[in-house]
C-alpha positions as CSV (number, residue, x, y, z in Angstrom):
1,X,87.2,159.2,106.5
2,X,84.4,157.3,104.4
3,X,80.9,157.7,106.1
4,X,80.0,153.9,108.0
5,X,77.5,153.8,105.3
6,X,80.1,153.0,102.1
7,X,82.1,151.2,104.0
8,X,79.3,148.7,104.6
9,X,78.2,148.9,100.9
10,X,82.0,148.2,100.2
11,X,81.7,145.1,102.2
12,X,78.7,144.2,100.8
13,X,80.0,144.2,97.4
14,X,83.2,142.9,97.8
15,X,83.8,139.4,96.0
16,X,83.4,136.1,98.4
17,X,86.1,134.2,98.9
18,X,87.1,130.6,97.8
19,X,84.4,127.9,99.1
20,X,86.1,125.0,100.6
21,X,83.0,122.2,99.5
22,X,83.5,123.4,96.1
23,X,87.4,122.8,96.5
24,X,86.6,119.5,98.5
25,X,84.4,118.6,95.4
26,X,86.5,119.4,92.6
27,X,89.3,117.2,90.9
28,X,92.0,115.7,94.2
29,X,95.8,116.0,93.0
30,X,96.9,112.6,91.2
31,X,100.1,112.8,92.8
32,X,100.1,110.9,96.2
33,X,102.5,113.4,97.4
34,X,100.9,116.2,96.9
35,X,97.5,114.4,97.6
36,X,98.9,114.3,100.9
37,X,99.6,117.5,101.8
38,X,95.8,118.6,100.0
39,X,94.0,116.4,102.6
40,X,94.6,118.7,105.6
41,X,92.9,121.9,103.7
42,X,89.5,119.5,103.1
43,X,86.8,121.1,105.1
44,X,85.2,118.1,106.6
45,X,87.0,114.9,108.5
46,X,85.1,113.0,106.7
47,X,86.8,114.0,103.7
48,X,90.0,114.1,105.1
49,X,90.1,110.3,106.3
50,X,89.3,109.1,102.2
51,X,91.8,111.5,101.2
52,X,94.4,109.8,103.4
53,X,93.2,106.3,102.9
54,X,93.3,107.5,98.8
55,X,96.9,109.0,99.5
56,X,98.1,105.5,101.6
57,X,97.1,103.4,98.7
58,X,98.6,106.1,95.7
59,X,102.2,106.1,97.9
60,X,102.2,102.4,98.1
61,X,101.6,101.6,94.7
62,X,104.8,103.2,93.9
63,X,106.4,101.4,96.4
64,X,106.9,103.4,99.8
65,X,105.5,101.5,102.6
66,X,106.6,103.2,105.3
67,X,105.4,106.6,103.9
68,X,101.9,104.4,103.5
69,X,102.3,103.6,106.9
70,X,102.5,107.2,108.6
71,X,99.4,108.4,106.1
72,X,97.3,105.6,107.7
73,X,98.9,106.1,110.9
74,X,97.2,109.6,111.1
75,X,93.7,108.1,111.4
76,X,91.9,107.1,114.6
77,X,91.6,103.4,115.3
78,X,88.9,101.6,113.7
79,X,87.5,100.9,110.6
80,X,89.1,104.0,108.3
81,X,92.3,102.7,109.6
82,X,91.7,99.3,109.0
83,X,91.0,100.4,105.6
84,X,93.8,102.3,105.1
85,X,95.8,99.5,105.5
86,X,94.3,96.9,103.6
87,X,94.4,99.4,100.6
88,X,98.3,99.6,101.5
89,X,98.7,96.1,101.2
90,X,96.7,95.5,98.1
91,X,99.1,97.9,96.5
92,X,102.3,96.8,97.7
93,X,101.3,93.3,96.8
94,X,100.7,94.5,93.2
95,X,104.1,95.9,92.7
96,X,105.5,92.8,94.2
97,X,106.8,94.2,97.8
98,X,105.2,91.0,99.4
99,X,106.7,91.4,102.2
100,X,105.8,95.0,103.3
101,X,102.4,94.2,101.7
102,X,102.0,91.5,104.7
103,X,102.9,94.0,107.2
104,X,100.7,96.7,106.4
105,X,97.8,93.2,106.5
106,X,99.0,92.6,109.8
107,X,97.2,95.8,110.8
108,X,94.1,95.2,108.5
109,X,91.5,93.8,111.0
110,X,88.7,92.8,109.4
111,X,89.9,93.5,106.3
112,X,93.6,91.5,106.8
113,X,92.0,87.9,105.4
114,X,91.5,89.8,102.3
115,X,94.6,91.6,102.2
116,X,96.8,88.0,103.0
117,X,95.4,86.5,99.8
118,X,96.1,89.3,97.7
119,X,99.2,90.1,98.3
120,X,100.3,86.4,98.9
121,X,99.4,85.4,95.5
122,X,101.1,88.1,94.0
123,X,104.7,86.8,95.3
124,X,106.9,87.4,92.6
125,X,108.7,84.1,91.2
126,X,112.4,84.0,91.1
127,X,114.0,82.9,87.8
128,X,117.1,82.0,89.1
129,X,114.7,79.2,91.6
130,X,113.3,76.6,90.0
131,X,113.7,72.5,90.2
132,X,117.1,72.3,88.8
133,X,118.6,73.7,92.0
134,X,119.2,71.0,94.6
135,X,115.8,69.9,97.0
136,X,118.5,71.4,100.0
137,X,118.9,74.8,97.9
138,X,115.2,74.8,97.5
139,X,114.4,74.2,101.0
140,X,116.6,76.7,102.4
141,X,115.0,79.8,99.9
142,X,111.4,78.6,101.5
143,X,112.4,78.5,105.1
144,X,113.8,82.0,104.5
145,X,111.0,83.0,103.2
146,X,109.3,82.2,105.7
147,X,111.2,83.7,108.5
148,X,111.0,86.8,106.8
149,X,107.1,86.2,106.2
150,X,107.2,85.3,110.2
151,X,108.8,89.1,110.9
152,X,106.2,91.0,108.7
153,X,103.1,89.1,110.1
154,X,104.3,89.2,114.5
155,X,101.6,90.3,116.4
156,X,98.8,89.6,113.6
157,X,95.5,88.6,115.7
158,X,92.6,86.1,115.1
159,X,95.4,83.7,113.0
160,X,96.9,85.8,110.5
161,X,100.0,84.4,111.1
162,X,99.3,80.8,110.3
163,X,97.2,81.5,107.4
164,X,100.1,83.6,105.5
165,X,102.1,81.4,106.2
166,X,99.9,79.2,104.5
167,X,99.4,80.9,101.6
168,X,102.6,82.6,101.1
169,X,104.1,78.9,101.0
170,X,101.5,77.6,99.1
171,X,102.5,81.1,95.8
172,X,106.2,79.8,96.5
173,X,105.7,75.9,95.6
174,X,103.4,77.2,92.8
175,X,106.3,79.9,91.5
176,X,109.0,76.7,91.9
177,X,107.5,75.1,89.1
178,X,104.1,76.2,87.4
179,X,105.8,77.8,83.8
180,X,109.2,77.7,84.9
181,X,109.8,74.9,81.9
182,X,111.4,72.1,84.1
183,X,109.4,69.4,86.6
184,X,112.4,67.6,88.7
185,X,110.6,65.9,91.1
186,X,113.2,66.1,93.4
187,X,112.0,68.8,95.8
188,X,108.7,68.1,95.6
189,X,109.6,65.0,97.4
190,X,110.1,67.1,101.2
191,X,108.4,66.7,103.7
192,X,106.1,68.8,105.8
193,X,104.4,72.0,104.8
194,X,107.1,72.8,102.3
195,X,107.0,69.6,100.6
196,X,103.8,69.7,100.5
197,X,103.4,72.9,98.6
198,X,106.0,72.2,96.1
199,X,104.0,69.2,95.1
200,X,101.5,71.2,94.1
201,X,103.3,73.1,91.8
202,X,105.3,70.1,90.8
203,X,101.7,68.0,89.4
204,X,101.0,70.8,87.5
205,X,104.1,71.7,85.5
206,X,104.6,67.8,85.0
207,X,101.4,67.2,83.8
208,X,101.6,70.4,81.6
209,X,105.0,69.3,79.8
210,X,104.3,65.8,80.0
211,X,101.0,66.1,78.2
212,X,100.0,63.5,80.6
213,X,96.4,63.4,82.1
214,X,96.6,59.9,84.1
215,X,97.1,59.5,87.6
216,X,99.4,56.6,86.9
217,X,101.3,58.2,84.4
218,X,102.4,61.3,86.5
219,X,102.5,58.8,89.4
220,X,105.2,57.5,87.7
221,X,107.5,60.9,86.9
222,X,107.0,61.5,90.5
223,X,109.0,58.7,91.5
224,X,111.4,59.7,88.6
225,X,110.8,56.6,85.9
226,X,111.9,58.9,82.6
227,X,113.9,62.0,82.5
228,X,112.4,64.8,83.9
229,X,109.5,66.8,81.7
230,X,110.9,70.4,80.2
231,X,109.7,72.3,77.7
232,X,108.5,76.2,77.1
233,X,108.6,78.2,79.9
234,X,105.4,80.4,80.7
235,X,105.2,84.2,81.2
236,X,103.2,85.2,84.2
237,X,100.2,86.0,82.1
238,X,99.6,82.3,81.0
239,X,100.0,80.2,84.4
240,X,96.2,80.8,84.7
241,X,94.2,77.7,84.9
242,X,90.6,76.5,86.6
243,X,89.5,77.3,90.2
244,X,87.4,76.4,92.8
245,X,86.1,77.5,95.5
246,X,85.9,76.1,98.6
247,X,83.5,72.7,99.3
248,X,83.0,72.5,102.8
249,X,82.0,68.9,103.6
250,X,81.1,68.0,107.2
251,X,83.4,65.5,107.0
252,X,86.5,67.2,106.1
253,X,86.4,69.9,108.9
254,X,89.5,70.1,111.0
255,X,91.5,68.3,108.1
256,X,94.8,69.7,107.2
257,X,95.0,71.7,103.8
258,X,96.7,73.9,101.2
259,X,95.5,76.9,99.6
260,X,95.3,77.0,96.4
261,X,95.5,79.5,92.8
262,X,91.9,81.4,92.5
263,X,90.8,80.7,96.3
264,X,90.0,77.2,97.1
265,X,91.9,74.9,99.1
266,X,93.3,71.0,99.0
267,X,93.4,68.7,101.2
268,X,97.2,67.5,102.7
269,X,98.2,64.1,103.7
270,X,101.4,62.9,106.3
271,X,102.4,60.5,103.6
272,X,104.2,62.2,101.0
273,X,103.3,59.5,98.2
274,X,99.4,59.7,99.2
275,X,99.6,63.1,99.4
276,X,101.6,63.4,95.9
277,X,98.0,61.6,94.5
278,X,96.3,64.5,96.4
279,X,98.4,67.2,94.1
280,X,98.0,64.9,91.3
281,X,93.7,65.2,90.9
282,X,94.1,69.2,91.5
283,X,96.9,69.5,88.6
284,X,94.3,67.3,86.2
285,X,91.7,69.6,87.4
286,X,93.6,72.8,87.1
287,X,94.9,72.2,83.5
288,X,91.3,72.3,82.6
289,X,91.3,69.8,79.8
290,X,91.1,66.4,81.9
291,X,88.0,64.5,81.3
292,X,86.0,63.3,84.0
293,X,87.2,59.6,83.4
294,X,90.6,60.8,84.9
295,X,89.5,61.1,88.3
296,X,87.6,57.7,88.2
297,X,89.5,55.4,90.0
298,X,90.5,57.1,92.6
299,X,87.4,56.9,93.8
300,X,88.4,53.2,94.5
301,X,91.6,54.5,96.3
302,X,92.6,53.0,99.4
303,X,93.1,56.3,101.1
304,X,89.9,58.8,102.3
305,X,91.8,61.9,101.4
306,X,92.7,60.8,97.8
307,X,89.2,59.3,97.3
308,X,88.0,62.5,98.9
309,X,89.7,64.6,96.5
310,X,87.9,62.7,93.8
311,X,84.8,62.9,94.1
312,X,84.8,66.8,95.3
313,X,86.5,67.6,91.7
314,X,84.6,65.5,89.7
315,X,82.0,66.9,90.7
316,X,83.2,69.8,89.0
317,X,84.7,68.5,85.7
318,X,82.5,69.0,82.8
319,X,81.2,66.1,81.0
320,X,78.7,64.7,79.1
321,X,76.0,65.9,80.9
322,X,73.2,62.9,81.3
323,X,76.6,60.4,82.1
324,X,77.9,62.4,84.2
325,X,74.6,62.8,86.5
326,X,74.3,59.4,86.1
327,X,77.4,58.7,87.7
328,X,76.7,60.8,90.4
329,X,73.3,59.3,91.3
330,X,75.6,56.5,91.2
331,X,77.9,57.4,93.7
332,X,75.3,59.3,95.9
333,X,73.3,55.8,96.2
334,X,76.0,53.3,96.7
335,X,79.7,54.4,97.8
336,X,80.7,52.8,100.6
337,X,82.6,56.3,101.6
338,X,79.7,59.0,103.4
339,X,82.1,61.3,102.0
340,X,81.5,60.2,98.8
341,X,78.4,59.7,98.9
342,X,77.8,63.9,100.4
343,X,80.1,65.1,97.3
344,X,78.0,63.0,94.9
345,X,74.7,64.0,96.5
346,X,76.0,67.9,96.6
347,X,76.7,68.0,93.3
348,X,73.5,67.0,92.3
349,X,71.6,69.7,94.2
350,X,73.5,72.4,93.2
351,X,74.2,71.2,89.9
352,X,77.9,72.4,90.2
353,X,79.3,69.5,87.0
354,X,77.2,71.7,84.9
355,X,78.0,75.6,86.1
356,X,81.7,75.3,86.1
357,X,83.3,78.2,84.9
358,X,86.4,78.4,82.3
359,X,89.7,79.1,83.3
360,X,90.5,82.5,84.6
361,X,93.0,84.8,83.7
362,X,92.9,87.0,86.8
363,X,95.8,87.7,89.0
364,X,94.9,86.7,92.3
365,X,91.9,85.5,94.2
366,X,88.5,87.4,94.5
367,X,87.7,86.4,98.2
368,X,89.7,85.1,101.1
369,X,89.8,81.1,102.3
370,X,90.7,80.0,105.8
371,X,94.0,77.4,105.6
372,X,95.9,75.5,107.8
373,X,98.9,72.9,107.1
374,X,98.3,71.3,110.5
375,X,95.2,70.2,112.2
376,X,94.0,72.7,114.7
């Protein structure tokens, strides 16, 4: 037997064993598999809730949801959680998996208004959908769309529901038509929200094989004088055009609207022809190479909402710079509109004609936008 003396100088000596922050510090498995069974072994719960969140996100970027799901299901309610999901759907929108991208935003909290645009704008488009198929064929792929868009969002709080709604219709009229290479204006002609939506899409493909950048002249296609416009069809990539963000006049509040490409939102109107107009400015606009003499005289529309949408995007459109303040002062002193008047008068505080940014090339929208289709 070895006096008590060695043994202690044994123990003394002997080499320590692994340290867990140094572990916890070090280089985390790339593998969201194997990231996931790592987390439990990190020494702190700190720790351990980012490396679930990290594993969530890793598992649905390659596509498993539901294996997202039980990783963020293994953290306490609350912010971490909320987290989790949001970086879930971010994912699963990326790859396309709209659907199960919504659900895990469902669960977001805070973070779900975020989530909704992200993934909504990353629908995928359908090649085999575009304006050659029948307004009825069209209509039924949206409204079973939505259904399932219904499913994934049940039990979403604080009006989830409605707005991805929103702005999953608004990425389907958008995929319809923007680069598919055909404008029929045939289902862009339905009514309600749908209808709506597709005209959207519809302006801008026409006007971008039409080469046309007058309200009468895409007026005009719309109510099908010519042959439809086709031409080259458009990889994802390249249906990138200008964006706005939103203008909240005191006057507009409460108005039905559309979200739309890169986070702002347009106005909608009961009347399918007025609100075709409506579509009409944002596709100049959106194209990016309309002057600002192409929004002029619907400033002298009959109808607020198309006059409305005038003035908040001329605002925007780069011009000469002295004639276009000097239309402004113009407007701000003597429009008969008030609304008119505050986009004018806006403009020229914040200088917005001479700020705007070119087009983007992003893939979705940096920050969130509250939509509705139907006055609250």
């Amino acid at each position: 037997m070895r006096p008590l003396g060695a043994l202690l100088l044994l123990a003394c000596t002997q080499a320590p064993g692994p340290d867990p922050t140094a572990a916890a510090l070090g280089p985390w498995p790339a593998d969201p598999l194997v990231l996931s069974a790592f987390c439990p072994s990190l020494p702190y719960p700190e720790l351990i809730t980012t490396c679930r969140v990290q594993a969530a996100a890793g598992l649905a970027g390659q596509g498993d949801s539901d294996a997202a799901w039980a990783e963020c299901a293994s953290l306490q309610p609350g912010t971490w959680l909320e987290e989790c999901h949001f970086r879930a759907g971010e994912e699963l929108g990326a790859a396309g998996l709209t659907l199960e991208a919504l659900r895990h935003c469902a669960a977001a909290g805070w973070f779900g208004r975020f989530c909704l645009t992200h993934a909504g704008w990353k629908l995928p488009r359908d090649p085999d959908l575009d304006s050659s198929l029948s307004p009825s064929e069209v209509q039924a792929a949206g409204l079973e769309l939505l259904a399932a868009v219904d499913a994934a969002l049940a039990g979403a709080g604080d009006g989830l529901e409605g707005e991805g709604r929103d702005i999953v219709f608004a990425r389907f009229g958008f995929n319809v038509y923007v680069g598919s290479g055909r404008a029929d204006p045939g289902p862009a002609r339905l009514s309600g929200p749908l209808g709506a939506a597709l005209r959207t899409g519809y302006a801008i493909e026409a006007a971008r094989l039409s080469g046309r950048r007058d309200l009468p002249g895409l007026v005009a296609l719309y109510q099908g004088q010519g042959a439809a416009p086709t031409g080259d069809r458009l990889d994802e990539k390249a249906r990138v055009g200008r964006y706005t963000v939103p203008i909240d006049s005191p006057f507009e509040r409460g108005q039905p609207h559309l979200p739309t490409f890169g986070g702002g939102r347009r106005l909608v109107a009961e009347d399918p022809d007025e609100d075709f107009m409506i579509a009409a400015l944002e596709a100049l606009f959106w194209l990016g190479d309309s002057p600002p003499s192409a929004f002029e005289p619907a400033l002298q529309d009959a109808r607020p909402k198309v006059r409305w949408t005038a003035a908040r995007l001329l605002r925007l459109v780069p011009g000469e710079p002295l004639a276009q303040r000097a239309l402004l002062e113009e407007l701000a002193a003597q429009h008969p509109d008030e609304n008119v008047r505050w986009q004018a008068s806006d403009g020229l505080r914040t200088g917005s004609f001479e700020q705007l940014a070119d087009p983007v090339t992003r893939d979705y929208p940096a920050a969130p936008t509250p939509s509705k289709l139907s006055t609250p």
